[in-house]
ZATORZA-107181 format. One record per residue (C-alpha): residue in one letter; x, y, z. Coordinates in steps of 0.02 Angstrom, whole numbers. Example, Ala and Ser with C-alpha at 12.3 -4.5 7.8 and 13.67 -1.06 7.14 Angstrom:
code:X:Y:Z
A:615:-225:390
S:684:-53:357
% end
This chain:
code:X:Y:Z
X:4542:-1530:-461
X:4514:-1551:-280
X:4657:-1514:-164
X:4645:-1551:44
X:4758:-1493:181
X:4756:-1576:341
X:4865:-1581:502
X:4860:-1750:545
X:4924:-1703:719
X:5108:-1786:792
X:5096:-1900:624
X:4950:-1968:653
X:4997:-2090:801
X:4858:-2221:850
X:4737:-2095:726
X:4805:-2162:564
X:4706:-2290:510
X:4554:-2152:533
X:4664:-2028:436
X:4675:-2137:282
X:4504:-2175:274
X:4450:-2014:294
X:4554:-1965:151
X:4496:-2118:56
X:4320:-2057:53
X:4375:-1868:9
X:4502:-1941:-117
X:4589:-1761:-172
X:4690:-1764:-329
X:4829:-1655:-233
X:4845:-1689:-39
X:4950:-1584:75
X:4981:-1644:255
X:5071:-1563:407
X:5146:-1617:553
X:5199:-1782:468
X:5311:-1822:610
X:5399:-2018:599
X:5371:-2027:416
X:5547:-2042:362
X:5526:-2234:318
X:5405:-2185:179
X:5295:-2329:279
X:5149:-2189:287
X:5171:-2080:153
X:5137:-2233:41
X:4996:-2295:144
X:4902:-2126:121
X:4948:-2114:-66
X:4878:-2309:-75
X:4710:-2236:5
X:4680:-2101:-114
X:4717:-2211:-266
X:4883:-2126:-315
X:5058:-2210:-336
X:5177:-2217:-209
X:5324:-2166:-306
X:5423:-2028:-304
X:5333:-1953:-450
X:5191:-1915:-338
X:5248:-1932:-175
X:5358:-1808:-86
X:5399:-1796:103
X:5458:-1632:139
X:5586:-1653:272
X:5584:-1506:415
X:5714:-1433:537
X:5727:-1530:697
X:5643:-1443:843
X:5752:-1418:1001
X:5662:-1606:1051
X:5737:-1682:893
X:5574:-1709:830
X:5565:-1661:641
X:5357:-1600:575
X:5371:-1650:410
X:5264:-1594:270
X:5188:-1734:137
X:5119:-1687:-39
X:5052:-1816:-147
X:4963:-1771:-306
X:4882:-1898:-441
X:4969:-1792:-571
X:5172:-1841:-586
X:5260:-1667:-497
X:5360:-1561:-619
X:5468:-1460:-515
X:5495:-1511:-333
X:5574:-1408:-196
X:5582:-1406:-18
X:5601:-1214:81
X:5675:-1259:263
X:5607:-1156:390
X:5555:-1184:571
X:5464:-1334:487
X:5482:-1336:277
X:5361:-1277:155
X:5364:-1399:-22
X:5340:-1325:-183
X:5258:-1428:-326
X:5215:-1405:-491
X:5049:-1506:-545
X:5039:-1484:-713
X:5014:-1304:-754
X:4995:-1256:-556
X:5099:-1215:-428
X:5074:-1261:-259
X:5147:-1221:-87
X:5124:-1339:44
X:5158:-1251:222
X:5190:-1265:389
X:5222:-1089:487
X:5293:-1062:656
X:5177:-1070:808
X:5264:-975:904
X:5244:-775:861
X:5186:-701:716
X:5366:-609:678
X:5418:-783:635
X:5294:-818:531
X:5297:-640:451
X:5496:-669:416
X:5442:-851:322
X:5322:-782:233
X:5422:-753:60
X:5461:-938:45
X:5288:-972:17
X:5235:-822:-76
X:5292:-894:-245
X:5203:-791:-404
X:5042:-879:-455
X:5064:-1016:-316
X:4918:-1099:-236
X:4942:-1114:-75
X:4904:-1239:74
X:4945:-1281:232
X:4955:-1234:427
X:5003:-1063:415
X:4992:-1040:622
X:4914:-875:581
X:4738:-795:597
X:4635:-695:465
X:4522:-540:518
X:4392:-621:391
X:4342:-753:508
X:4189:-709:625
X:4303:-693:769
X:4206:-625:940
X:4264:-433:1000
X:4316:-496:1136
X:4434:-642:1074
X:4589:-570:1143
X:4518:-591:1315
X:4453:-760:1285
X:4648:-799:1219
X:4699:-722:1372
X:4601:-830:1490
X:4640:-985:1384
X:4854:-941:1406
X:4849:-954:1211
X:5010:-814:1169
X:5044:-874:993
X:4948:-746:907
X:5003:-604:1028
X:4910:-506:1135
X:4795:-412:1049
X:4777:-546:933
X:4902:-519:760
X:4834:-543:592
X:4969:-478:492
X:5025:-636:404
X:4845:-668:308
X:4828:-462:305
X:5010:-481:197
X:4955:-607:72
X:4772:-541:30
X:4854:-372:-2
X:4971:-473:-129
X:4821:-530:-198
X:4794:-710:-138
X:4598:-748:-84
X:4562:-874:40
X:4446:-1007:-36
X:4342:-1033:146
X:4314:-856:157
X:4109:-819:206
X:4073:-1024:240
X:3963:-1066:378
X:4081:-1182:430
X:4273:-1118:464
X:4331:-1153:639
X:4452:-1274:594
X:4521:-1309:802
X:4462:-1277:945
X:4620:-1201:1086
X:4525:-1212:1232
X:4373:-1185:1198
X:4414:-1037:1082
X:4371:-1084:903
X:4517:-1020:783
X:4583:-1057:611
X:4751:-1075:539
X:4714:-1196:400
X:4698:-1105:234
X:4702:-1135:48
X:4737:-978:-46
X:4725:-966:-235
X:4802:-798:-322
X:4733:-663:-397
X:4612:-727:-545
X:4607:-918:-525
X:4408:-964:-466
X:4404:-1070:-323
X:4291:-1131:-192
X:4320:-1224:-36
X:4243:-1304:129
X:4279:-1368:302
X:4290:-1570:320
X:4249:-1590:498
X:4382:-1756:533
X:4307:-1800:710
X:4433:-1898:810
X:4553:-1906:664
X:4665:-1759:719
X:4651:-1595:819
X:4617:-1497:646
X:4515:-1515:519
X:4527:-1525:354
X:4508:-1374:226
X:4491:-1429:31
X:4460:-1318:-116
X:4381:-1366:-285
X:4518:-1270:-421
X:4494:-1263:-605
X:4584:-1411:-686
% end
């Protein structure tokens, strides 16, 4: 089973078209997109499930629908999986975070608060279900990425505050100690944006404790600001 999380960046705008065939060629059997931002029509999420060969019902199709941001504007989470959902449930928090069940696995679909990492920290349990893959934009950065010593300056220089000053990594620090392992761990390729010239990741797919899993970076181009993360899992 392949599953792919992607922020297709303020819904995907003028991008779209690029989005879907970029997930057209990477055709995951469980998708997971943030920042799905206008998607309330259900004109999109059934374009995307159309490109990756899945139907675009509500058996495998499910907009999760976030809390308004001060603007009004609402950064929706989409999973679609080629497997009919068993349970379905959406966690609001400054976005949402969906919860699936895909035949005998659980996923979490997430989108974290940029803002500090106390936020994040407090959403954490909603997406720390027991056995749960999970996927998303978690806004947070892990110590296992081959960060430079002297990132907090470069963060610093850049005006990125979002991580705190020195940079926090106390989310992903929370869930490896609970025993989830993050399936782009050690690849050559993990840099998944770019803030000004510093190279960061917040896109993750974490499996728990004793399901095998590998995963890799899907550089998008032009498609979005991030790219995509997707992890092979055991079927």
């Amino acid at each position: 089973m392949r599953l792919l999380t992607l922020n297709v960046l303020l819904g995907g705008e003028d991008r779209f078209d690029a989005i879907c065939a970029l997930l057209a060629r990477a055709r995951p059997d469980v998708l997971v997109l943030q920042e799905c931002v206008g998607w309330e029509d259900g004109v999109r999420p059934r374009r995307v499930a159309g490109a990756i060969g899945v139907p675009a019902d509500e058996a495998h199709v499910l907009l999760g629908h976030a809390t308004p941001r001060p603007s009004g504007a609402r950064y929706h989470v989409c999973v679609i999986s080629r497997v009919p959902f068993g349970e379905r449930h959406v966690h609001p928090l400054t976005h949402c975070a969906v919860e699936v069940t895909v035949g005998p696995l659980r996923v979490v679909g997430a989108h974290l608060a940029a803002r500090d990492e106390d936020t994040r920290l407090a959403e954490l349990p909603a997406l720390m279900r027991p056995g749960a893959v999970i996927a998303g934009d978690l806004n947070a950065l892990s110590r296992h990425d081959p960060y430079p010593a002297d990132l907090d300056a470069r963060m610093r220089a850049a005006g990125i505050d979002k991580y705190g000053h020195p940079p926090r990594f106390d989310v992903t620090d929370r869930l490896f100690a609970a025993g989830w392992t993050d399936t782009l761990r050690g690849g050559a390729r993990w840099a998944t944006a770019v803030r000004k010239g510093v190279e960061t990741r917040t896109d993750y797919v974490l499996v728990p404790a004793g399901l095998a899993a590998t995963g890799e970076m899907i550089d998008v181009g032009g498609a979005s600001d991030h790219h995509a993360v997707v992890a092979t899992l055991p079927d």
